[in-house]
C-alpha positions as CSV (number, residue, x, y, z in Angstrom):
1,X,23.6,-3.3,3.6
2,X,23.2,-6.5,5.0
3,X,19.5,-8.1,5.4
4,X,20.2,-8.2,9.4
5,X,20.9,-4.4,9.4
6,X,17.6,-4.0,7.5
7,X,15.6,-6.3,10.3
8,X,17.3,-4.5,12.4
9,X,16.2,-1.0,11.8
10,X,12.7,-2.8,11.1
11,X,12.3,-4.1,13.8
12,X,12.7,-1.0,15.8
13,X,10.5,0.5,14.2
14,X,7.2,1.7,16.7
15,X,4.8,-1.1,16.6
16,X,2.0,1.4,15.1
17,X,4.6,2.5,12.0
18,X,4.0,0.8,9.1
19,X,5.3,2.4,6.2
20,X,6.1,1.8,2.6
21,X,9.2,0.7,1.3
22,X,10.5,3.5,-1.3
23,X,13.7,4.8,-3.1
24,X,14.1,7.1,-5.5
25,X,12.9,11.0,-4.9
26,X,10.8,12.2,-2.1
27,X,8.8,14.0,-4.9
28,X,8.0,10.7,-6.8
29,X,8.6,7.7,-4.4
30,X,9.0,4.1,-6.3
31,X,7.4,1.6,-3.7
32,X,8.9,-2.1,-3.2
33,X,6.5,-4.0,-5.4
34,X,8.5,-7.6,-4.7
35,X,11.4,-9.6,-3.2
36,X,13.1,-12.6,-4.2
37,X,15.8,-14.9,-2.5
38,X,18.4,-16.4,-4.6
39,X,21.2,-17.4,-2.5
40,X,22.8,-15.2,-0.6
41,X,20.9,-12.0,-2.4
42,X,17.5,-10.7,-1.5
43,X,16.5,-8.9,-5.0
44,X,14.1,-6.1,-4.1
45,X,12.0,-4.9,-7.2
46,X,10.4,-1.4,-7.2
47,X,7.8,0.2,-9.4
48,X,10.2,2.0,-11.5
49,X,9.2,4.6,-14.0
50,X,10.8,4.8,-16.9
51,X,13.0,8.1,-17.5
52,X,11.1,10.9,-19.0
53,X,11.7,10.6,-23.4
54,X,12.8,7.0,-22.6
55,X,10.5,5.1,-24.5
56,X,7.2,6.2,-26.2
57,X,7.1,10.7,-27.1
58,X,3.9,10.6,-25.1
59,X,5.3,10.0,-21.7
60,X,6.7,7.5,-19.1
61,X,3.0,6.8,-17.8
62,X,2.5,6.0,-14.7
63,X,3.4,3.4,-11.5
64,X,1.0,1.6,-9.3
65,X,1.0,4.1,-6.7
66,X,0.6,7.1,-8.9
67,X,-2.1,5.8,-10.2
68,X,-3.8,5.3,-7.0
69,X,-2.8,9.0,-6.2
70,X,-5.0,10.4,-9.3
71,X,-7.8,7.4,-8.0
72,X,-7.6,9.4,-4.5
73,X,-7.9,12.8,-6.3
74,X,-10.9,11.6,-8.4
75,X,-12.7,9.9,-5.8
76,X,-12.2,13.5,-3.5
77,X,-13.7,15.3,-6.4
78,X,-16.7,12.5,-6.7
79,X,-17.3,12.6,-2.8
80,X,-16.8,16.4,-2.8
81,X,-20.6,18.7,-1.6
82,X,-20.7,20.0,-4.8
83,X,-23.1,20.2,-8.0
84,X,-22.5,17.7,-10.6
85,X,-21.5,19.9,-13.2
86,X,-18.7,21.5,-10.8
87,X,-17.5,17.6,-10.7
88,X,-17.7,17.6,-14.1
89,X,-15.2,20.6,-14.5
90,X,-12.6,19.4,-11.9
91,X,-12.4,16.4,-13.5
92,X,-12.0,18.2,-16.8
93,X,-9.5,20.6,-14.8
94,X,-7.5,17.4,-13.8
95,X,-7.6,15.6,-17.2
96,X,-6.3,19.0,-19.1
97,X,-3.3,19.2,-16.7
98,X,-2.5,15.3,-17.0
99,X,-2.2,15.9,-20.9
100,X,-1.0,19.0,-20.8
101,X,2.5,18.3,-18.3
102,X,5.0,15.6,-18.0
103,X,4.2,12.4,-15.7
104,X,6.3,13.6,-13.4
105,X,4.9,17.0,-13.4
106,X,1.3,15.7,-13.0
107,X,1.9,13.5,-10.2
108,X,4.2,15.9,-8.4
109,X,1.2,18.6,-8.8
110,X,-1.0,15.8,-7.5
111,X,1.3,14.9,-4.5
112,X,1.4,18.9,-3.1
113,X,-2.4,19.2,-3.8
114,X,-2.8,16.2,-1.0
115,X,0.0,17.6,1.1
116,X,-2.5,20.9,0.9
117,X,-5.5,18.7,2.1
């Protein structure tokens, strides 16, 4: 694709839509993180995650917007009406299931849980 077909569809775009850049999954979106000119190519680099068992036993980790996915969840459970010690067990809840699954897994639990909200 050439940059003009890019401004193109960009620009028309509504003037209140502005969303992320992405590839990858719908399930686990890698966001456009930066761009770089050289020439006649416009590099576009995305948050990529590593492949699951590529790398560490432990897991890929995660990207900057996953991480500010499970900042989201923990800051619903903090603002939540509830007592402190039911905080206290969500958070437990959520920690158990991050070490329990896959990256992927976790974040793609996450992502239906705020789809549910």
């Amino acid at each position: 694709m050439k940059a003009s077909e890019l401004k193109a569809l960009l620009n028309s775009l509504p003037d209140d839509c502005d969303p992320d850049v992405v590839m990858g999954e719908v399930w686990l979106p890698e966001q456009l993180v930066n761009v770089q000119l050289d020439d006649k190519l416009l590099f576009l680099e995305f948050d990529n995650a590593p492949e699951e068992g590529e790398g560490e036993e432990e897991g890929r980790g995660f990207v900057e917007h996953e991480v500010e996915l499970i900042r989201e969840q923990v800051m619903h459970i903090l603002q939540d009406d509830c007592a402190t010690r039911a905080k206290a067990e969500a958070l437990l809840a959520l920690m158990l299931v991050a070490h329990e699954r896959t990256s992927s897994e976790f974040i793609e639990m996450l992502g239906s849980m705020e789809e549910e909200n």
